[in-house]
C-alpha positions in Angstrom: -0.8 -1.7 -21.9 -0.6 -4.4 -19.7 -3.0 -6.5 -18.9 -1.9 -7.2 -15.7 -4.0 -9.6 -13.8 -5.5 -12.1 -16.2 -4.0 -15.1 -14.1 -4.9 -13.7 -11.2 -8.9 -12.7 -12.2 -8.8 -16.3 -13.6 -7.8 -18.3 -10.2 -10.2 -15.6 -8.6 -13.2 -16.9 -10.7 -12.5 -20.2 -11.0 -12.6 -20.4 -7.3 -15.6 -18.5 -7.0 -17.7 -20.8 -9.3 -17.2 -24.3 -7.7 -17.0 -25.2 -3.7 -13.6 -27.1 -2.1 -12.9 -29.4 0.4 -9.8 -30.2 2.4 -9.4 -33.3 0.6 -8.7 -32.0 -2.3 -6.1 -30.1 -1.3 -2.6 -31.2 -2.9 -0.6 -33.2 -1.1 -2.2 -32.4 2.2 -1.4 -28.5 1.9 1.0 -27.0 3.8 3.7 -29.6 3.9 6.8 -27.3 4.8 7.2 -24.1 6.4 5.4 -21.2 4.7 7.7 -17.6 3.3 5.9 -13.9 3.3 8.2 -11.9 1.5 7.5 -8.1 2.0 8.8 -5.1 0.0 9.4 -2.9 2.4 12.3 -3.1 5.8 11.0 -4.0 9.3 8.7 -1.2 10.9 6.4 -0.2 7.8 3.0 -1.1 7.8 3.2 -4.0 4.8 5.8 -5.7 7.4 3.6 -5.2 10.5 0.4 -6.6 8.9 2.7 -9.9 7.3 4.2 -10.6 10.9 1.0 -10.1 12.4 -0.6 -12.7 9.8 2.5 -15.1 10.2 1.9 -15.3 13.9 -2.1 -16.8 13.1 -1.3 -18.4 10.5 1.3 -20.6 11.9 -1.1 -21.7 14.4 -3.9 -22.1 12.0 -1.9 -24.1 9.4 0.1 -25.8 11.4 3.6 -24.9 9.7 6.0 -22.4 10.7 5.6 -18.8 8.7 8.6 -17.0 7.8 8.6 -13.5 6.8 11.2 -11.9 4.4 11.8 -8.3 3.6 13.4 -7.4 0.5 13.1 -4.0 -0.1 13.9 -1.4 -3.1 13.2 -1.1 -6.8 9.4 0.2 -6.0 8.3 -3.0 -5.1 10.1 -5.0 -7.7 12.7 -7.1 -5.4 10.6 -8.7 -3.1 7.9 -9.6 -5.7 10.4 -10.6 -7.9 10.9 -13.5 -5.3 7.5 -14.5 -5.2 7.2 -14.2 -9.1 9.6 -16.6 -9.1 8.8 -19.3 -7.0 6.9 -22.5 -7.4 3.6 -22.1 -7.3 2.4 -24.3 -4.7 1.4 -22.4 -2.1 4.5 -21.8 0.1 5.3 -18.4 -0.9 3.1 -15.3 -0.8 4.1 -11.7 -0.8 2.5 -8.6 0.9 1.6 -6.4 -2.7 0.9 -2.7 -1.8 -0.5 0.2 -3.6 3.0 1.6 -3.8 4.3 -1.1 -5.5 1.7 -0.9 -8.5 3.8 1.6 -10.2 6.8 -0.8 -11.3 6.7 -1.1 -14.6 6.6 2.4 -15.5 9.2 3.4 -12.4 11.7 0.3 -14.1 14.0 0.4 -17.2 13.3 -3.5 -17.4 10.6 -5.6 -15.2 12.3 -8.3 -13.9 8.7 -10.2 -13.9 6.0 -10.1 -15.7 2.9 -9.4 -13.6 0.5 -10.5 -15.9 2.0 -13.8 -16.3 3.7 -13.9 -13.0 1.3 -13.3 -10.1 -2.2 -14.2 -8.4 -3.9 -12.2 -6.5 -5.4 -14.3 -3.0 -7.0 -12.1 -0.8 -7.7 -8.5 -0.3 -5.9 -7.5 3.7 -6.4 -3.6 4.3 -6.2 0.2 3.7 -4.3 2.8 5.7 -4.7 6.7 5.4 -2.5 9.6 4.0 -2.4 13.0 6.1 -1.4 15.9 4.8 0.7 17.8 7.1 3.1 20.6 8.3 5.2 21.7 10.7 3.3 23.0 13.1 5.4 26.5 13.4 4.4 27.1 9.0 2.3 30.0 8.7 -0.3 27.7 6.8 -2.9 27.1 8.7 -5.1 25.3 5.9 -5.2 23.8 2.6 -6.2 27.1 1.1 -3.1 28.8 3.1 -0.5 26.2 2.0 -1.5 26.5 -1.7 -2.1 30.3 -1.6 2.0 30.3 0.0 2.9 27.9 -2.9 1.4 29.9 -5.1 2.9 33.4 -4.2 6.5 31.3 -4.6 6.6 28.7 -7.0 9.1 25.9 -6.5 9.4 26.9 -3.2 6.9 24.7 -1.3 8.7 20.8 -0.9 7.0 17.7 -0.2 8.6 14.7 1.7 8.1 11.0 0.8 9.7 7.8 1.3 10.9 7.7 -2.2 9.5 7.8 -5.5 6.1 6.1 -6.3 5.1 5.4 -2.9 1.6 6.7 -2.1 3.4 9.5 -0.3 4.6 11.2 -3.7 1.8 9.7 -6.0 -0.4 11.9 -3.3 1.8 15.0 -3.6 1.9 14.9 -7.1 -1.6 14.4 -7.3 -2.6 17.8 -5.5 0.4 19.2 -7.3 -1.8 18.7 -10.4 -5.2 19.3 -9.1 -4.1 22.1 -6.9 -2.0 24.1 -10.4 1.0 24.5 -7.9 4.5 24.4 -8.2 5.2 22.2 -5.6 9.0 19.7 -5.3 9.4 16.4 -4.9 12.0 15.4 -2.0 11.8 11.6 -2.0 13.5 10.3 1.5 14.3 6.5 2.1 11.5 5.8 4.6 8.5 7.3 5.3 9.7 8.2 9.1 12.6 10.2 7.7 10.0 11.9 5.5 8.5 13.1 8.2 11.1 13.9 10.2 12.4 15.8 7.1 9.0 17.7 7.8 9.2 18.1 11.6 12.9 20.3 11.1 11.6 22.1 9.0 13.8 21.0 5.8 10.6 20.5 3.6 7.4 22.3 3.6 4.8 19.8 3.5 4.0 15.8 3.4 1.2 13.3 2.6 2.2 11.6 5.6 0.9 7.3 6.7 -1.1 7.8 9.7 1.7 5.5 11.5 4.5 7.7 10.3 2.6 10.8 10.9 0.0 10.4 14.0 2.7 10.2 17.1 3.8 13.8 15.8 0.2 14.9 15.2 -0.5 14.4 19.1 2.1 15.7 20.4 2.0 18.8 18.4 4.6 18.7 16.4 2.8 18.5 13.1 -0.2 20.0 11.9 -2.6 18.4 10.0 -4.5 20.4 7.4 -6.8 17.1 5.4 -6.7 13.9 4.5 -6.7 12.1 1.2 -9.2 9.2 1.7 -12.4 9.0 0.4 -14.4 9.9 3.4 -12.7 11.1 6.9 -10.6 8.4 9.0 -12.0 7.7 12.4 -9.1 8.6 14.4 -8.9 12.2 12.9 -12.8 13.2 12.6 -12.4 17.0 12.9 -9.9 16.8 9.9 -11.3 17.4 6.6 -10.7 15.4 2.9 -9.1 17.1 0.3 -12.9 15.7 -1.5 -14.6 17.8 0.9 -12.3 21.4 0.3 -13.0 20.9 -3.4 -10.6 19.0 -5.1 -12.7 15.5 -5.8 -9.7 14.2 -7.8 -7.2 14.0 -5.0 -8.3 10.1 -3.0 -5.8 8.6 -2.3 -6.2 5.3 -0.1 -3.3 2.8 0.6 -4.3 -0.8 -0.4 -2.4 -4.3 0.7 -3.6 -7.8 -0.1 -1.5 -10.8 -1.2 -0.2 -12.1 -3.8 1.2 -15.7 -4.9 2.8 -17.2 -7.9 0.8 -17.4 -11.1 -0.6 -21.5 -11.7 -1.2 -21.2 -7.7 -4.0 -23.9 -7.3 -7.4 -22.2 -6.4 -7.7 -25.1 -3.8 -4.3 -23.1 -1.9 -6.1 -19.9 -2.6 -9.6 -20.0 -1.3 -7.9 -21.9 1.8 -5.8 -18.5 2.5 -8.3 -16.5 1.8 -10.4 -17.8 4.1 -7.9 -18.4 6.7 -6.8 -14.7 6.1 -10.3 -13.6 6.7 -10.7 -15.1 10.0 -7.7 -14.0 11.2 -8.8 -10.2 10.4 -12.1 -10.5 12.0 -9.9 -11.0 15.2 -10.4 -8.5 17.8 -6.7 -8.2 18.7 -6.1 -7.6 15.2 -8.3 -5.5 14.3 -7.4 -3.3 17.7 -3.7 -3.7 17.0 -3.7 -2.6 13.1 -6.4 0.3 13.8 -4.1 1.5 16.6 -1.2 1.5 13.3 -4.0 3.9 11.6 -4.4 0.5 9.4 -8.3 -0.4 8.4 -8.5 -4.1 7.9 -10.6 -4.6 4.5 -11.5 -8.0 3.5 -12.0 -9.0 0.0 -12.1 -11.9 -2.4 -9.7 -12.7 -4.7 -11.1 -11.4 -7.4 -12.0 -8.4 -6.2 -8.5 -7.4 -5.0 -7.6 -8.8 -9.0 -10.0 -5.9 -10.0 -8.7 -3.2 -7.3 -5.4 -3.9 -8.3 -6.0 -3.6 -12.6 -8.2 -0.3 -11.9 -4.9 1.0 -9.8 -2.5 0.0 -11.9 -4.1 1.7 -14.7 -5.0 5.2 -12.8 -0.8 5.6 -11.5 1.0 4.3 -14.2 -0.9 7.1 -16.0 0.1 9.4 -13.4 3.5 8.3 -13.1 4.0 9.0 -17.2 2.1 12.1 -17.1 4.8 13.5 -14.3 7.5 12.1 -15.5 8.2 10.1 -12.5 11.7 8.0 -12.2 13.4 5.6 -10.0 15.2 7.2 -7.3 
C-alpha cells in the first residue's frame, strides 16, 4: 500500500508547530514568475479555479502566474510535471479527487506520490447530480433502478473517462444499488452529458457545471445528488444518503500540491495567500455560480483528506476492475 503522503503530512506539521516570518523566506520568495499546471483542458472546473487563483495571486505576490494544462493519464501528466520540478516554490499543481486513482488506473507511475508531492492548501468541493434525460420514463431513483433492474446491462452511464468522479460515482451505486448498470467513459465531462441529453446513454453522475445549464432549461432531469447533505442551488433535490443508500457520497475535492522538500516557509505563505483570496466575495460568487464550494483547509488536513481518499477508490477501482481508457 502506499503510503502516500508522508512528505506532505510532514511539511503540513512542521509548519503547524512553529510561526514564520517574511524574512525567512528564501531568497526573498517569489523571484521569477510562478507555473500552475492543471490536469485537466481549459473549461473544467480544476482549470477555472487555477486561473481564477493565478489572476490574485499575481497581484498578491508580485510575479506573473502562469497556468499549464496537461491533461490525460488520470491525472498522471500534469502532476508528473510538478513531481518533477524543483522544489522551491515556483511550481504548484491543481490535485483533484479524480486524479487520486493513478496508481491503480497506471501500468507504471511515472512519480512516486509518496516521495514526490506536498500537499499546500485545501481549495474546494463541487457536487455530482445524477441525471436523465428528461423524456426517460424514470422519474426517480427507485424508477431508474427498478428499469435497470427489469433489463440488466441495459441502463448506461456517461462520464468523462475512467476514474473521474463521474464513473467512481456510477460505479459506486452500481454496487450499492445491485444493478447491472455500463460504463460509457466519454472524453469530457460536457460530452458525457451531451451523450445523456440525445439520448445515447441512460443516465449520468453529472458536475453541477456540466450538468446545471441543462437542468434549467429542462433538458435533463435530476433524480439526487451524491454529496453528503443537499447543495444549495438544488434544495428540493434529494441525496442518494437520504433515499437509503448511505454508502454512495461522493464529493469532488481540489487543493494544491507542490514538489516534495518544498520549504514550509513557501507553504504556509500560499496557504495563506490562497485563503484570502477565497474569502473574496467575487470568488466566492464566481465559483458558487460554477456549482464550486470553496473549502479552505490547512495543509495537513488536505494531506489527511487526500490519504483517507486515496485509500477508499483505489479500493474501489480494484474491486471493479477499473482500467485506463
Amino acid at each position: 500500500m502506499n503510503a502516500f503522503f508522508k512528505p506532505a503530512l510532514a511539511v503540513a506539521m512542521s509548519v503547524s508547530l512553529g510561526l514564520w516570518n517574511t524574512a525567512a523566506l528564501p531568497q526573498a520568495y517569489p523571484s521569477k514568475p510562478i507555473r500552475i499546471f492543471v490536469s485537466t483542458g481549459p473549461g473544467a472546473p480544476p482549470d477555472v479555479m487555477a486561473r481564477l487563483l493565478g489572476e490574485k495571486l499575481a497581484g498578491s505576490l508580485g510575479q506573473p502566474v502562469l497556468v499549464e494544462n496537461r491533461p490525460g493519464a488520470s491525472g498522471a501528466i500534469g502532476m508528473n510535471a510538478v513531481a518533477k520540478a524543483a522544489p522551491d516554490g515556483h511550481t504548484l499543481g491543481v490535485f483533484s479527487m479524480g486524479y487520486i486513482t493513478a496508481p491503480s488506473m497506471l501500468a507504471q507511475m511515472p512519480y512516486d506520490t509518496e516521495r514526490d508531492l506536498a500537499a499546500v492548501t485545501m481549495l474546494a468541493r463541487d457536487s455530482n447530480l445524477l441525471v436523465v434525460p428528461s423524456g426517460s420514463p424514470a422519474k426517480s431513483v427507485a424508477e431508474l433502478i427498478a428499469m435497470a433492474k427489469a433489463r440488466p446491462g441495459f441502463v448506461k452511464f456517461a462520464s468523462g473517462g475512467n476514474s473521474t468522479p463521474a464513473h467512481l460515482s456510477g460505479e459506486l451505486f452500481k454496487r450499492e444499488a445491485g444493478v447491472d448498470i455500463v460504463h460509457i467513459p466519454y472524453k469530457t465531462p460536457a460530452a458525457g452529458a451531451a451523450a445523456v441529453l440525445t439520448g445515447e446513454v441512460e443516465m449520468m453522475f453529472g458536475a453541477t457545471v456540466a450538468v446545471a445549464p441543462h437542468i434549467k432549461s429542462g433538458k435533463l432531469r435530476v433524480l439526487a445528488t451524491s454529496t453528503p447533505q443537499r447543495i444549495p442551488a438544488f434544495a428540493d433535490v434529494s441525496t442518494l444518503v437520504e433515499l437509503g443508500y448511505p454508502n454512495v457520497v461522493v464529493s469532488n475535492w481540489s487543493g494544491i500540491v507542490a514538489p516534495a522538500g518544498i520549504p514550509k516557509e513557501i507553504v504556509e505563505r500560499l496557504h495563506l495567500e490562497i485563503q484570502k483570496i477565497l474569502a473574496m466575495p467575487e470568488i466566492r460568487q464566481r465559483l458558487e455560480g460554477l456549482g464550486v464550494e470553496p473549502s479552505p483547509g490547512r495543509p495537513e488536513e488536505f494531506a489527511a483528506l487526500m490519504r483517507s481518499e486515496f485509500l477508499r477508490w483505489n479500493k474501489l477501482v480494484r474491486d471493479a476492475g477499473i482500467k485506463q481508457n
